[in-house]
N, C-alpha and C positions, 0 to 999 in steps of 0.2 A: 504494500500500500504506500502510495507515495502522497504528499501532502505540498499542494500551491500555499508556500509560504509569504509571497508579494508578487507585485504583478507592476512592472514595468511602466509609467503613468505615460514616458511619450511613445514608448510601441501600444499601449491601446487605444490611446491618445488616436492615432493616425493610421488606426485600422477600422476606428468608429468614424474618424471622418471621413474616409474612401466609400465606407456604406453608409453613413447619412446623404453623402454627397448625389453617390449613385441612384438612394432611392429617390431622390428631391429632382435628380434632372429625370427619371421617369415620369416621377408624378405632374411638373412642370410639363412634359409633352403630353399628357394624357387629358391635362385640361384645354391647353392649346387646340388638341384633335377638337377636344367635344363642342370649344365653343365655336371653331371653325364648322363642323360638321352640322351643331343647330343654327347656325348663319345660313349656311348656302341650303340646307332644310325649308324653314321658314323662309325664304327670299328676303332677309331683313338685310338688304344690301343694296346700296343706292346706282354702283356699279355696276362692271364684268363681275362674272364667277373670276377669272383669272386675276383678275387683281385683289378680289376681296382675300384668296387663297394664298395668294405670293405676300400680302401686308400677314397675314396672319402666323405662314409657316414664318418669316421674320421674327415675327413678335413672338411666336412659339418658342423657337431658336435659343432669344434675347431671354426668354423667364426662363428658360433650363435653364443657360449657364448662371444666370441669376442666383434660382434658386440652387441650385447643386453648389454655390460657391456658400453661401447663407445656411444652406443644412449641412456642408461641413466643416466649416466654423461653430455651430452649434456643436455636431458629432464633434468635435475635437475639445471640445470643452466636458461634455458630457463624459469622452473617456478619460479624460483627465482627473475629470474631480472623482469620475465611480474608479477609480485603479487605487487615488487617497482615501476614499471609506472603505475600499475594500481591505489594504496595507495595514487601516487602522485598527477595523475589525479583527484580522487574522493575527494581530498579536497580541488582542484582548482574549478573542474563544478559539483563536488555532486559524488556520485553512481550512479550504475544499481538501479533502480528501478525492485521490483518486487512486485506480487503479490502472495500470499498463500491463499491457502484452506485447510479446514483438511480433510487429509486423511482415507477413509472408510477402514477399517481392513476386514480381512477372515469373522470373526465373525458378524461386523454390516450388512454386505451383504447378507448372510446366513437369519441374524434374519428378516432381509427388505422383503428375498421372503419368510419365513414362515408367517407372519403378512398377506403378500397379498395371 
C-alpha cells in the first residue's frame, strides 16, 4: 500500500488549467453553434445567411479562445489552492492511500499468448 503524501501545487496547478481550458473552448463553440444555428433557424437576420454565418463562426472563434484562456486561469488557480488543502490535510489525517500493480507492457502480453 502506498500513500500520496503531497501533491505538487504547480504540476496540478497546470494540469487543471489545460482541462479547464479545454473544457471552456468547447463549451464556448457549442454556444457559438446554437446561437448561430437559432439565427439562421428563425430568419432573425437582416442579411445573407453567408455573412450572418462568417460574423458568427468569428465571434464563435473570438469566445473560445476567450473563454479557454478565462477557464484556465480559473483551472490554475483552483489546482493551486486544492494541491494546498490537500498538502494540509494529508499531514493533519495522512494521504490517499493507494495501491499499485505493475503494469503489463504490449510486449509481456504478446509473449503471455505465445507461451500459451
Amino acid at each position: 500500500m502506498m500513500e500520496i503524501k503531497s501533491i505538487n501545487k504547480m504540476s496540478l496547478a497546470k494540469i487543471t488549467a489545460l482541462i479547464y481550458g479545454l473544457v471552456g473552448f468547447f463549451m464556448a463553440m457549442f454556444v457559438a453553434i446554437s446561437v448561430m444555428s437559432n439565427i439562421i433557424i428563425g430568419k432573425d437576420y437582416g442579411g445573407s445567411v453567408v455573412l450572418v454565418t462568417l460574423f458568427n463562426v468569428g465571434a464563435g472563434l473570438l469566445l473560445g479562445v476567450l473563454s479557454a484562456v478565462l477557464t484556465a486561469a480559473i483551472g490554475w488557480i483552483m489546482g493551486f489552492i486544492m494541491a494546498g488543502i490537500y498538502n494540509w490535510f494529508s499531514k493533519k489525517a495522512g494521504g490517499i492511500k493507494i495501491e499499485l500493480a505493475e503494469a503489463e507492457t504490449k510486449d509481456q502480453n504478446q509473449l503471455n499468448l505465445n507461451n500459451n
